[in-house]
C-alpha positions as CSV (number, residue, x, y, z in Angstrom):
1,X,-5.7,-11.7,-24.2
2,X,-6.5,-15.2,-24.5
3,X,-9.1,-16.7,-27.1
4,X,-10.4,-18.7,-24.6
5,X,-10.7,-18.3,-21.1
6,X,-10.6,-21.7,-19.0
7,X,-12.2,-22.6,-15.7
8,X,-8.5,-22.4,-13.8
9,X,-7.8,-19.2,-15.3
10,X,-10.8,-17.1,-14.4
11,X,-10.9,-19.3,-10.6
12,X,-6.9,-17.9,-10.7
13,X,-7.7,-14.0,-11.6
14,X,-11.3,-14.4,-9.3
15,X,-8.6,-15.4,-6.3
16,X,-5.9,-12.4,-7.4
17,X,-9.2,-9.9,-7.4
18,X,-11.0,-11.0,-3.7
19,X,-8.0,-11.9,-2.0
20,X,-6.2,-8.5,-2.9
21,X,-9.7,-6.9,-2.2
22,X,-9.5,-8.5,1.3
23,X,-5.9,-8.0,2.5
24,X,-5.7,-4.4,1.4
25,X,-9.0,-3.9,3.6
26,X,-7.5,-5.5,6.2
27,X,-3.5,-3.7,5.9
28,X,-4.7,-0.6,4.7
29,X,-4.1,1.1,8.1
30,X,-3.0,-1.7,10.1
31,X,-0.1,0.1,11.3
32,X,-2.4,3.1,12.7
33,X,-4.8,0.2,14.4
34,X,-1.5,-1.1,16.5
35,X,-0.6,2.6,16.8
36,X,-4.0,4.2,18.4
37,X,-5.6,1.2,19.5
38,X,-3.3,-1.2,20.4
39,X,-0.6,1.1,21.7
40,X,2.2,0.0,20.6
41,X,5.9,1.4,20.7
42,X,8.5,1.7,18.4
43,X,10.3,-1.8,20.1
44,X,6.9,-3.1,19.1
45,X,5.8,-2.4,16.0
46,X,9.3,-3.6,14.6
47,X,9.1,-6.7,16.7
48,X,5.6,-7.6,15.3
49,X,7.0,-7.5,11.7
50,X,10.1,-9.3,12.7
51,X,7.8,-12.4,14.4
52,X,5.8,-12.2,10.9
53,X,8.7,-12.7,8.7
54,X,10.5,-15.1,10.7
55,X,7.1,-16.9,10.9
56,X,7.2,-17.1,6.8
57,X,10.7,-17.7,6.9
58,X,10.4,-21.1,9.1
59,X,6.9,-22.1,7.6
60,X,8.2,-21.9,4.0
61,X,9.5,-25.7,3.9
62,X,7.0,-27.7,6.3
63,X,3.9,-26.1,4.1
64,X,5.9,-26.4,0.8
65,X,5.6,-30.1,1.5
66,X,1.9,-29.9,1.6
67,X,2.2,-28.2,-2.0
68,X,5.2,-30.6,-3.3
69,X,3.7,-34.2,-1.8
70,X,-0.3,-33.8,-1.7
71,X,-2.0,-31.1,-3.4
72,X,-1.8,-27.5,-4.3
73,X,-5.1,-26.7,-4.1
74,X,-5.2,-27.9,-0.9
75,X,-2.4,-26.0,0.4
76,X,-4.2,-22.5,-1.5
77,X,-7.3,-23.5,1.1
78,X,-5.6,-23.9,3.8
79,X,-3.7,-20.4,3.3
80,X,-6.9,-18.7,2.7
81,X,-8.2,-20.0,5.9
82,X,-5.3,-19.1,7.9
83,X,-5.3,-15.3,6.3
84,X,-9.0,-14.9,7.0
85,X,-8.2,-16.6,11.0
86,X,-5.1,-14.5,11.3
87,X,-6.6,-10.9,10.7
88,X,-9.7,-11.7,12.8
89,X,-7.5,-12.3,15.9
90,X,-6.0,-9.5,15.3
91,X,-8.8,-6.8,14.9
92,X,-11.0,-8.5,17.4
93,X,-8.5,-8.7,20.2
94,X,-6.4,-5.5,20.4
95,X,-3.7,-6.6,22.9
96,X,0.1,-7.0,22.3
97,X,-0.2,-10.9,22.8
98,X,-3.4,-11.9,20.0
99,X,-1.3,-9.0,17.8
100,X,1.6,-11.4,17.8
101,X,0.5,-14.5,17.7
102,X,-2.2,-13.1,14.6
103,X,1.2,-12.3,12.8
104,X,2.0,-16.1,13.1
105,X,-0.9,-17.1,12.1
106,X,-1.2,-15.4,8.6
107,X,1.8,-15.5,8.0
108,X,1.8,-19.2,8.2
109,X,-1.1,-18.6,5.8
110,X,1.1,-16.8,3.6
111,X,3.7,-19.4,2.8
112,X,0.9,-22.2,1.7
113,X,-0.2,-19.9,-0.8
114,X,2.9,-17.9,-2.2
115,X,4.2,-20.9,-4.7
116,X,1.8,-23.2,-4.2
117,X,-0.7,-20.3,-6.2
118,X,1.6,-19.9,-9.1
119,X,2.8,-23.9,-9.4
120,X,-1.2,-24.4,-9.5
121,X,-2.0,-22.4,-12.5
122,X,1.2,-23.0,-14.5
123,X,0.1,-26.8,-14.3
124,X,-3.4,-26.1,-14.7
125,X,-2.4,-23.5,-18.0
126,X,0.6,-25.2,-19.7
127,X,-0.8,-24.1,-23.1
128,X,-0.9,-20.5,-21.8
129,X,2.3,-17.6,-21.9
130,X,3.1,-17.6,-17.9
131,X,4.4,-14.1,-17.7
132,X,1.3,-12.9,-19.2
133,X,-0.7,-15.2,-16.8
134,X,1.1,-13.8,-13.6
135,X,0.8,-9.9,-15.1
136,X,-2.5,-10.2,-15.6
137,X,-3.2,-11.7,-12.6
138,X,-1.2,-9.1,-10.9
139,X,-3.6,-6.4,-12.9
140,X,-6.4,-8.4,-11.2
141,X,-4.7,-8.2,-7.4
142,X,-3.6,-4.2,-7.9
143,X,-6.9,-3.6,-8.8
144,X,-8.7,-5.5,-5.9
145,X,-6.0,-3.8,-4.1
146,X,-7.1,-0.3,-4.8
147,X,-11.3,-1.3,-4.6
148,X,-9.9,-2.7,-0.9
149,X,-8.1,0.4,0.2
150,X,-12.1,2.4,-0.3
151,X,-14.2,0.4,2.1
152,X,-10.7,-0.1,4.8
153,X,-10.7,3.7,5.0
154,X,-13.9,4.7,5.3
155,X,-14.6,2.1,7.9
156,X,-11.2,2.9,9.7
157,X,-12.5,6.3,10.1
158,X,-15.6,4.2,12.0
159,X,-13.8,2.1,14.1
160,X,-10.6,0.9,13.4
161,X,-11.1,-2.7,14.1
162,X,-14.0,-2.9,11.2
163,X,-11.7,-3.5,8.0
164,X,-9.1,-6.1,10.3
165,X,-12.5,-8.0,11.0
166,X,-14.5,-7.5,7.4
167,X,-11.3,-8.4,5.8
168,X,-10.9,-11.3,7.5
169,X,-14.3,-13.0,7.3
170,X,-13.6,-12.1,3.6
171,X,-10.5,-14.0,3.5
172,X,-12.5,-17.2,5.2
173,X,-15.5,-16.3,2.6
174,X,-13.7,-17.0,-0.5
175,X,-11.7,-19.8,1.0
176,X,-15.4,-21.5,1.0
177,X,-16.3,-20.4,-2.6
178,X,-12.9,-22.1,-3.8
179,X,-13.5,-25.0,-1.9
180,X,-16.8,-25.6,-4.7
181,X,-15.0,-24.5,-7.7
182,X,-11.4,-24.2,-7.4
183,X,-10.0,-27.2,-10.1
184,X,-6.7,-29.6,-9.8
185,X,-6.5,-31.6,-13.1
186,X,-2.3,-31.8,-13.7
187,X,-1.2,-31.9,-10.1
188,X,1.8,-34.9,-9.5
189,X,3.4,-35.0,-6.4
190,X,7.3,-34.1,-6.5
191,X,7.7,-37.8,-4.9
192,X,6.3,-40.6,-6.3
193,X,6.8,-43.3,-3.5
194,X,5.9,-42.4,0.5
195,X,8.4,-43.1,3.1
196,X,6.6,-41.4,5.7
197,X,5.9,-37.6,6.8
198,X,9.5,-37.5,8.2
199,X,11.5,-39.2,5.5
200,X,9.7,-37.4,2.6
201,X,10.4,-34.3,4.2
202,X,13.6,-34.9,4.0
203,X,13.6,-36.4,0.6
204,X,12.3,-33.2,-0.7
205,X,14.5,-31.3,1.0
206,X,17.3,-32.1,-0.8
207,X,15.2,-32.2,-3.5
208,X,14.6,-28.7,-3.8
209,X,18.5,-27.9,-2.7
210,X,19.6,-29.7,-5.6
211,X,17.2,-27.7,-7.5
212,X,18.2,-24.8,-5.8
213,X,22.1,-25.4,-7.1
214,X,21.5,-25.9,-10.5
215,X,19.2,-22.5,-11.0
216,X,21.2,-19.8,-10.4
217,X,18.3,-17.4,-10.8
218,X,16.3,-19.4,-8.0
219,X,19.6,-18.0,-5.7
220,X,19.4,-14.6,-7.2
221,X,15.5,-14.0,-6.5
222,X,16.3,-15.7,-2.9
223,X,19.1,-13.0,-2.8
224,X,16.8,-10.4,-3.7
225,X,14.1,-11.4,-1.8
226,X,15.9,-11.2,1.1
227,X,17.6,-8.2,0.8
228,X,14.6,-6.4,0.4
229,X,12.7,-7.8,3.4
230,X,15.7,-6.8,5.6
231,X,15.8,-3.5,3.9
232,X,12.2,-2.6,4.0
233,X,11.3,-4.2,7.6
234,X,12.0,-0.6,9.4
235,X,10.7,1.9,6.8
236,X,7.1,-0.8,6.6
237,X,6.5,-0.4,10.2
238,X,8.1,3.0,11.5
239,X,7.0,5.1,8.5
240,X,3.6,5.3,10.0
241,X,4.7,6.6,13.2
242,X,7.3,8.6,11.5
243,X,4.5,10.4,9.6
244,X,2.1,10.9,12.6
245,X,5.0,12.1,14.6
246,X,7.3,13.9,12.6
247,X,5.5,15.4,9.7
248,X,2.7,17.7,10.0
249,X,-0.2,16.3,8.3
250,X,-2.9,18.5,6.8
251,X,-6.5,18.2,7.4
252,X,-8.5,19.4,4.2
253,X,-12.3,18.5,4.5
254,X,-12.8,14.6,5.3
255,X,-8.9,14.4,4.4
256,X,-8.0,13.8,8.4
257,X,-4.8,12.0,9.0
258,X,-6.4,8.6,9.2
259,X,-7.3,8.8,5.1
260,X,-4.4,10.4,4.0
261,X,-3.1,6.7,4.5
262,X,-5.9,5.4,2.1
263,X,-5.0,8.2,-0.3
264,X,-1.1,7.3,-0.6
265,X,-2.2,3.5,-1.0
266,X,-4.7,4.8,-4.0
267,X,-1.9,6.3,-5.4
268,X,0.8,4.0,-5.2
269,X,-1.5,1.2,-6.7
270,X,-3.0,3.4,-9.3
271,X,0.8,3.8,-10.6
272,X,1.1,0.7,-10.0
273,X,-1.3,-0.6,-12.3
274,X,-0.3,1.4,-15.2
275,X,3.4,0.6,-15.1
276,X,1.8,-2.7,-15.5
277,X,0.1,-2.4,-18.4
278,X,2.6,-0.4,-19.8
279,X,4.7,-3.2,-19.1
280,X,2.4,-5.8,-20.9
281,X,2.4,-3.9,-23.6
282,X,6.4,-3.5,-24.2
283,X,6.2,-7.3,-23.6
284,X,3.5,-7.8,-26.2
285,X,5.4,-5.9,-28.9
286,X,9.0,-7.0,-27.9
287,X,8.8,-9.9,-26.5
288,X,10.9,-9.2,-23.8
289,X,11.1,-11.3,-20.5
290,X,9.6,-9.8,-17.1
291,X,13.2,-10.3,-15.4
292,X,14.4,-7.2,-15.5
293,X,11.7,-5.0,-14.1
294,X,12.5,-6.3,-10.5
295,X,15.8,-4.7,-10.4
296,X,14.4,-1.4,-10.3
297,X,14.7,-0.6,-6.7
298,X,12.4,1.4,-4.5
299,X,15.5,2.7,-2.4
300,X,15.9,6.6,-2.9
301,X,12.1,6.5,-2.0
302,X,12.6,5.0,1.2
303,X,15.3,6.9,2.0
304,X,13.6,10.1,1.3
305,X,10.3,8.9,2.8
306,X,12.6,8.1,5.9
307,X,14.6,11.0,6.2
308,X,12.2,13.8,5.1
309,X,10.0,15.9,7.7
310,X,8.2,17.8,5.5
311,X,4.7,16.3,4.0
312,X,4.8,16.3,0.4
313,X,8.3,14.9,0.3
314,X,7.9,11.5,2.5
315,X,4.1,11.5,0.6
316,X,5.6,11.8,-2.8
317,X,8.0,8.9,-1.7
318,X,5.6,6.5,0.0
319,X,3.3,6.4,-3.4
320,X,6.7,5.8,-5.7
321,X,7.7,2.7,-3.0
322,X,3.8,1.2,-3.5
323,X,4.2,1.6,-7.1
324,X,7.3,-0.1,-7.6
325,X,6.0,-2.8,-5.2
326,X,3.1,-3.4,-7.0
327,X,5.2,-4.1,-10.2
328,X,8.3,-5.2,-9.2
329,X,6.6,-8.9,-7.1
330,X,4.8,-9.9,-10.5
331,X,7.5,-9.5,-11.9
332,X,9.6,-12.3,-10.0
333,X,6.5,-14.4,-9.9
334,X,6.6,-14.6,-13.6
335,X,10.7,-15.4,-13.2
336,X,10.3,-17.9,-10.8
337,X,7.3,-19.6,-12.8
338,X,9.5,-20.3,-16.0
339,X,12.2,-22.0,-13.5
340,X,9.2,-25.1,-13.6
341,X,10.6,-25.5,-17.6
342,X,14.1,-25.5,-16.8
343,X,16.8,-28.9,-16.2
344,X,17.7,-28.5,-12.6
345,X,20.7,-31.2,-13.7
């Protein structure tokens, strides 16, 4: 793709590759985990996704500072960390409690990385295409994605704390490795002159608001965003029970229900990956923008996933959601990349 690849690039597809690797491990059948092991109920599982996202939701702005005013790279580590601290708690300690406060703690983790990830390489690779950058660093992540989903199953047919606890020393594993060779060359802080913690919070606040205003697409991926974290919350943590309650799920060979999970993850990211390259390859021939791939929604697969209690139909459905998943978040990334290039006047 490129003629030459720099150090900040390959460090940028290395981190797409392990970290995908390590969260797919680690979510692969997290839902069964709080299910079988943990025992939790419907009330449950929904309220443990609903502490996650609120966590990201009131995280986003304190950690965005740490990106904004110091250092991205810094804020990447400290996400890593958090991921690989988060799923440990939760796969060593298999109680409601650890369960929710793991939820808290990676997804803290979550919002130092998600920005701060794709700021850092569109600084570090100014002379580089940034939807091509994010694509193929979303090849990179789908395919660590679908490697991960292999060693999560097979060891959550062992013991299905294993991949929760492997994918979390992962997680703190590579947070080491970038610690030696993760680069920051073209970081400046969004704020020049310190005030304080307090008053540069603030500063930045409105900062980013008035940034906010004058990028209408910023409000439209918000929009988006949000409407599909609302609309996906139930099907992300119910399907699983929905499936090992509702549908009858067959057992053919080593195919027992616990894999069939793995196999609709393979799927899903397999599809994934080639609607990506596909898309790559319009764009390289076009020269069309990314924008409009994320407003292919995943909706008549949740419904049918949802409302179906035969197999093949809520199976067929689950691997369509994944795929358009898989495509649709790269796609924004790349969206919200080129909003660094634009007058926020």
């Amino acid at each position: 793709m490129f003629a030459k690849n720099s150090k900040a690039y390959s460090v940028y597809l290395l981190f797409r590759f392990v970290s995908s690797l390590a969260v797919s491990m680690s979510t692969v059948l997290s839902i069964v985990y709080h299910l079988e092991v943990v025992q939790l109920d419907a009330f449950q599982l929904v309220l443990v996704g609903t502490v996650q996202e609120t966590a990201c939701f009131l995280f986003e702005m304190p950690t965005g500072v740490v990106s904004d005013l110091y250092s991205r790279r810094r804020s990447v580590l400290i996400g890593m960390f958090l991921y690989g601290l988060g799923f440990l708690m939760e796969g060593a300690l298999p109680w409601f409690a650890p369960v929710l406060l793991a939820q808290v703690v990676w997804g803290c983790g979550d919002t130092f990385i998600t920005g701060a990830l794709e700021a850092w390489i569109a600084s570090e690779e100014k002379d580089k295409p940034i939807d091509k950058v994010f694509l193929r660093g979303s090849q990179m992540g789908q395919i660590g994605g679908v490697l991960g989903v292999v060693p999560g199953t097979l060891l959550g047919n062992i013991n299905l704390q294993m991949p929760l606890i492997l994918g979390g020393s992962l997680c703190l594993l590579l947070g080491l490795v970038l610690v030696r060779i993760m680069p920051e060359t073209n970081f400046s802080p969004a704020i020049e002159e310190r005030q304080g913690l307090l008053k540069d919070f603030v500063c930045l606040f409105k900062l980013n608001l008035g940034f906010v205003k004058g990028a209408p697409v910023l409000l439209a991926l918000l929009a988006i965003t949000l409407c599909g974290g609302l609309a996906s919350e139930g099907f992300d943590r119910l399907s699983t029970a929905h499936f090992l309650d509702d549908t009858v799920i067959p057992v053919i060979g080593p195919l027992n229900s616990v894999t069939w999970f793995g196999v609709i993850s393979l799927i899903g990211s397999g599809l994934g990956i080639l609607a990506s390259q596909l898309l790559i390859a319009r764009m390289e021939k076009k020269g069309l923008s990314a924008e409009p791939v994320w407003s292919c929604p995943p909706a008549p697969g949740i419904s049918c996933a949802w409302f179906s209690s035969r197999w093949g139909g809520a199976f067929g459905s689950c691997c369509w959601c994944s795929c358009w998943r898989g495509l649709c978040a790269p796609s924004r990334r790349a969206c919200a990349g080129r909003l660094d290039e634009r007058p926020c006047g």
